[in-house]
Legacy VTK file of the C-alpha trace (Angstrom):
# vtk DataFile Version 3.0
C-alpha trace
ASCII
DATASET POLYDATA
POINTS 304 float
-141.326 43.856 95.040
-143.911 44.401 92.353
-141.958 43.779 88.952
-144.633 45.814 86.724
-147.971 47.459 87.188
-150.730 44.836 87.201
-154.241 45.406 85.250
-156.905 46.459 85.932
-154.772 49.344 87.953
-156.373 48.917 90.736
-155.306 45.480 91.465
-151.954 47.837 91.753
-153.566 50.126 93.984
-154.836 47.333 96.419
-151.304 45.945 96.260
-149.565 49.306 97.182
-152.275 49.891 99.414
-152.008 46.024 101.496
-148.528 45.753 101.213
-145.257 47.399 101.714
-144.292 47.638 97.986
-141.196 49.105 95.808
-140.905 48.536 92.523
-137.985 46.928 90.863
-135.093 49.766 90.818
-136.108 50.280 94.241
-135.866 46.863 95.138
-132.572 46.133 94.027
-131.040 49.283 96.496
-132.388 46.844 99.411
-132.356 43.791 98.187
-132.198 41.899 101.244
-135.232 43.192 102.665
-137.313 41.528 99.860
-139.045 38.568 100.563
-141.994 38.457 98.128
-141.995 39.434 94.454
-144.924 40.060 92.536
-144.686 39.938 88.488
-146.903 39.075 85.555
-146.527 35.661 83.479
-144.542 37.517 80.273
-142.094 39.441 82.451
-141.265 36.586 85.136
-138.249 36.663 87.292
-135.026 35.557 85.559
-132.385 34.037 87.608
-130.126 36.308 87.416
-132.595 39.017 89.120
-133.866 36.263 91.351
-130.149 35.779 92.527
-129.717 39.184 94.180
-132.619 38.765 96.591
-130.943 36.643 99.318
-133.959 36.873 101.366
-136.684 35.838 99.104
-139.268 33.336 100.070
-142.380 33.796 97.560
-143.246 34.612 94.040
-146.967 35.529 92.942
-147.566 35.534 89.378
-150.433 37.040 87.901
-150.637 34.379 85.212
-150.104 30.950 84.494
-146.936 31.255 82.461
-143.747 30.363 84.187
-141.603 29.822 81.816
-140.133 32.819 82.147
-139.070 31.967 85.659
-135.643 30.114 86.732
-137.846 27.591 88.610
-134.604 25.160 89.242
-133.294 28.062 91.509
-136.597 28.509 93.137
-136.887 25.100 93.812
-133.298 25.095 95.226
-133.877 27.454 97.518
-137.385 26.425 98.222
-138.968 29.741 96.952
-142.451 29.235 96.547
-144.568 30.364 93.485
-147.754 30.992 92.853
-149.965 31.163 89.850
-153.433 32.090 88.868
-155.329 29.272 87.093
-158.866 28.806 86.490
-159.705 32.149 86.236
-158.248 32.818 83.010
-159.378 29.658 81.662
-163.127 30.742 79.926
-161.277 34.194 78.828
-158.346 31.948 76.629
-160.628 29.335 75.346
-162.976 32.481 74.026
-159.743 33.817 72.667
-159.004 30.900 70.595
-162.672 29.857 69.249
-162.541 33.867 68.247
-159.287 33.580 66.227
-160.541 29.990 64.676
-163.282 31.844 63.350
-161.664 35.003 62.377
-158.797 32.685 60.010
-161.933 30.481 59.073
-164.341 33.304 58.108
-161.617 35.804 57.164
-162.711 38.506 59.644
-159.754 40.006 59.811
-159.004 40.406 56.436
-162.610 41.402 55.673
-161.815 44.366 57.728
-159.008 45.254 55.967
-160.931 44.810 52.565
-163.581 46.962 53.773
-161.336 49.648 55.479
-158.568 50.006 52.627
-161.459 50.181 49.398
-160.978 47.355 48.389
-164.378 46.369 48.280
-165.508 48.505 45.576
-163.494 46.685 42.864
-164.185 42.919 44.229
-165.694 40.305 46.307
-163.255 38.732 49.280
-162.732 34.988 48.675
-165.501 32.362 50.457
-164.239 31.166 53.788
-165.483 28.125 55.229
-167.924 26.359 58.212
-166.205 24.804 60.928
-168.998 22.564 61.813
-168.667 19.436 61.400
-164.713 19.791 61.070
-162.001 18.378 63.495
-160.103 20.452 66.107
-156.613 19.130 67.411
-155.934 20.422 70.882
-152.331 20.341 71.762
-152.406 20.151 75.491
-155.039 18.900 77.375
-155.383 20.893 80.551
-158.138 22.919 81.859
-157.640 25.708 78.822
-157.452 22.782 76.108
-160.618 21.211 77.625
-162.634 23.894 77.948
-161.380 25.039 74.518
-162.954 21.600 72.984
-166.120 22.335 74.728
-167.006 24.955 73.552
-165.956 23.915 69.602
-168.237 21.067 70.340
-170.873 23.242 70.816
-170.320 24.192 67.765
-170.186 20.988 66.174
-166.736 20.423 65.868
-164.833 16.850 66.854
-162.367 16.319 68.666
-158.755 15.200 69.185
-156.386 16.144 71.559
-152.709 15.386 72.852
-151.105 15.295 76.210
-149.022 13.371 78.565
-151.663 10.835 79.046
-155.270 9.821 77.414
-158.235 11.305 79.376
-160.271 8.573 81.010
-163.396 8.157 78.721
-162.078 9.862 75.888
-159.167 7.682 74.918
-160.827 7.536 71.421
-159.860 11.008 70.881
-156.463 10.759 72.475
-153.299 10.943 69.531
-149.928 10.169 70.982
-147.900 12.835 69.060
-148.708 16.376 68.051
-147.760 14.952 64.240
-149.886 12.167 64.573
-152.719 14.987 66.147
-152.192 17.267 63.580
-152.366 14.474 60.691
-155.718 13.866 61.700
-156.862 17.277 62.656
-158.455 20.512 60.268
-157.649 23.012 62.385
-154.766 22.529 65.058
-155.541 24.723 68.599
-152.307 25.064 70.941
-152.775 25.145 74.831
-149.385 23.476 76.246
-147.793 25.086 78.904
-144.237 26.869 77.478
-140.755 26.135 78.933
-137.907 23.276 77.862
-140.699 20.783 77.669
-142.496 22.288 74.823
-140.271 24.468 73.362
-140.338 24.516 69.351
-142.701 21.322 69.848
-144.665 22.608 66.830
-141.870 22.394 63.908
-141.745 21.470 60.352
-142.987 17.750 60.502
-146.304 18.730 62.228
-146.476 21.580 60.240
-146.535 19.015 57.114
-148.921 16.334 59.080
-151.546 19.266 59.587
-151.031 20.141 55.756
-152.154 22.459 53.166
-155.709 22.808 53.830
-154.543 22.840 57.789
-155.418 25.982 60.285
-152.322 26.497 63.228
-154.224 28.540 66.102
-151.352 29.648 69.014
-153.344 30.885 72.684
-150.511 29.252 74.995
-146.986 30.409 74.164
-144.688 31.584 71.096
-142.222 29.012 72.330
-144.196 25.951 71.372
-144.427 26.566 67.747
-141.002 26.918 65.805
-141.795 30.174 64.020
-139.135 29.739 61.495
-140.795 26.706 60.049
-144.050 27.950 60.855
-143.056 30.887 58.144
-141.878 28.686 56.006
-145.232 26.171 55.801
-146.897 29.488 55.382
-144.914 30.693 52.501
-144.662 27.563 50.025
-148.787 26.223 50.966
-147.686 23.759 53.493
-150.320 24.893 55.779
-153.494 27.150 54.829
-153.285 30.057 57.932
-152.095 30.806 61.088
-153.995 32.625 63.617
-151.591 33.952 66.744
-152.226 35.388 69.938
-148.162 34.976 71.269
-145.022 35.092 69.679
-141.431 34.131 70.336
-140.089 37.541 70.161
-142.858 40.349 71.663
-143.620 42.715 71.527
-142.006 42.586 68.406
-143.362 38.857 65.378
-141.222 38.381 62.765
-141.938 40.936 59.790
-142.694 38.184 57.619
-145.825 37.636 59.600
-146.994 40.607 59.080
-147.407 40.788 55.913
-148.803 37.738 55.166
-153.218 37.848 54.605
-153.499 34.936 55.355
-152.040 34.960 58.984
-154.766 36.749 62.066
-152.178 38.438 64.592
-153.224 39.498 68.310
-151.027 41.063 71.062
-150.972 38.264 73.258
-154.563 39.112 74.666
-156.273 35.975 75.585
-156.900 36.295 79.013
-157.253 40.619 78.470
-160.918 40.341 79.815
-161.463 42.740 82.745
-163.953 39.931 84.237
-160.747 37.501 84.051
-158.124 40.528 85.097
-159.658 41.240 88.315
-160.447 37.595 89.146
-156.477 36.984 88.738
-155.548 39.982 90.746
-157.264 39.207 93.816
-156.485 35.414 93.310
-152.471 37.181 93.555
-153.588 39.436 96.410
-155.013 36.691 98.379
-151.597 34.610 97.728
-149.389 37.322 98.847
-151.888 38.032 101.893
-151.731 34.274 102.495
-147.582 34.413 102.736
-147.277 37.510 104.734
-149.423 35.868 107.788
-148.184 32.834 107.208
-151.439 30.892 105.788
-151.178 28.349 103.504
-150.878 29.848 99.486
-153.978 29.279 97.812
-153.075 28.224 94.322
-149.344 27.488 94.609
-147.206 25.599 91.785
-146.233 22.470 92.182
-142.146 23.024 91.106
-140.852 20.031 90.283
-137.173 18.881 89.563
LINES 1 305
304 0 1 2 3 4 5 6 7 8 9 10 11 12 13 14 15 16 17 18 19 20 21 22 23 24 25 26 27 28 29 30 31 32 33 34 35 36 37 38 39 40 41 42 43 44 45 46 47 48 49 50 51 52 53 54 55 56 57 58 59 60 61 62 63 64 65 66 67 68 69 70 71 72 73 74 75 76 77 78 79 80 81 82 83 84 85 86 87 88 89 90 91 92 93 94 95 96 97 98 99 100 101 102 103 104 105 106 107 108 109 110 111 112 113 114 115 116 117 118 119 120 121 122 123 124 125 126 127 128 129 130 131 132 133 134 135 136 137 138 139 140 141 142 143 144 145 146 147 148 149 150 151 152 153 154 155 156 157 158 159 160 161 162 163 164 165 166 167 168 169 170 171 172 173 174 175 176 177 178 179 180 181 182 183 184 185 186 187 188 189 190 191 192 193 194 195 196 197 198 199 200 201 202 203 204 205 206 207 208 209 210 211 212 213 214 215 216 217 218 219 220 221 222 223 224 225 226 227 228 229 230 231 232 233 234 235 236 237 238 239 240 241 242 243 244 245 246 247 248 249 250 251 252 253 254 255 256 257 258 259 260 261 262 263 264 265 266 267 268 269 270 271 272 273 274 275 276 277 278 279 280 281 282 283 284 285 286 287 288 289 290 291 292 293 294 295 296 297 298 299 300 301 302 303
């Protein structure tokens, strides 16, 4: 079953082409003749649609979000799931250098003063140099590293938070996201979504990253606690915001809209067609892998 079209379309094509395919509504008028569903990280495969496929074996995501998958069921019935990392990972980190410089150099609101006049009767405000600043990266996978190398090449420092210190760069390690943000300028979040992480970001690390404090979001709207993170933004407890994902999309809170000093993107970090194609044929070669029985080439790991 292939949950929604996949970009670029002819990763669809190739799909429709390889493989016996229906879409959803299809689907669920045989359901027990599907064994392998195909769906993008944002959509996912809720339990409750999972449940009506008695016969399903194998889930290819074209992503690396899974949160949006009941992965206690899968892992009951020993459904396996597959992901695409690594691909996406130089597209996302690119994403979030872009929107720390857009917030810091107020490129997006340049725009607007440009487009809307508003340049004829004033200046825009100074922004500021990120060199020589600190980045906090919340979640230290392979997005969050490759996130801090490039702001390094910048000449940024870093910090960064996970389950565990790096080896050789325990200096850098923070044990909380407060005690991250409290020493961080700019605070960049990679985490994966799901229970784990989910409003991880709230109002005290909101107030350890602090007034003159930049919140960048490439990973997922569920991490950050938008409620407080709208709040911090109203009353100066934090400086900007600059968002790629949101808890409810396609559709942020209005109040985040209309704030200038908040950089908004439609959850596009890994919307490169270099990185698009590279994660459809890492899904076609998972799905090709299942249907002849080879062994899945980037499968998750689901634990209890």
């Amino acid at each position: 079953m292939l949950r929604s079209p996949l970009q670029p379309p002819q990763i669809t094509d190739e799909i429709r082409a390889r493989f016996d395919t229906r879409d959803e509504a299809e689907a669920l008028a045989m359901p027990e003749k599907i064994t392998a569903v195909a769906t993008k990280g944002d959509i996912g495969l809720p339990g409750e649609v999972m449940a009506q496929f008695p016969s399903l074996r194998m889930i290819a995501v074209y992503g690396v979000g899974v949160d949006k998958i009941d992965l206690a069921q899968a892992r009951d019935r020993g459904i396996a799931i597959t992901t695409t990392p690594g691909v996406l990972t130089d597209a996302v980190a690119e994403q979030a250098i872009a929107l720390i410089l857009a917030a810091t150099r107020r490129i997006a609101e340049g725009d607007r003063h440009v487009r809307t006049g508003a340049w004829a009767k004033g200046k825009l405000g100074l922004g500021y140099s990120i060199r020589g600043r600190t980045l906090g990266v919340l979640g230290y996978g392979r997005i969050g590293r490759r996130i801090a190398e490039l702001a390094r090449a910048i000449g940024m420092d870093i910090l960064y938070t996970d389950l565990q210190a790096v080896e050789g760069e325990e200096d850098a390690f923070r044990s909380s996201p407060a005690a991250l943000a409290q020493d961080s300028d700019i605070l960049v979040i990679a985490a994966a979504g799901g229970s784990g992480t989910d409003g991880l970001v709230d109002q005290k690390v909101l107030a350890a990253l602090g007034p003159n404090g930049l919140l960048v979001n490439v990973a997922r709207g569920s991490v950050v606690n938008e409620e407080d993170l709208i709040a911090a933004l109203n009353t100066g407890g934090i400086a900007g915001a600059a968002l790629d994902v949101f808890q409810n999309e396609p559709n942020p809170r209005p109040d985040l809209l209309k704030m200038p000093n908040v950089v908004l993107t439609p959850h596009l970090a890994s919307a490169t067609i270099d990185a698009r194609l590279a994660m459809g044929r890492l899904v076609i070669d998972n799905l090709a892998a299942f249907f002849h029985d080879r062994p899945l080439v980037t499968p998750l790991e689901v634990l209890s």
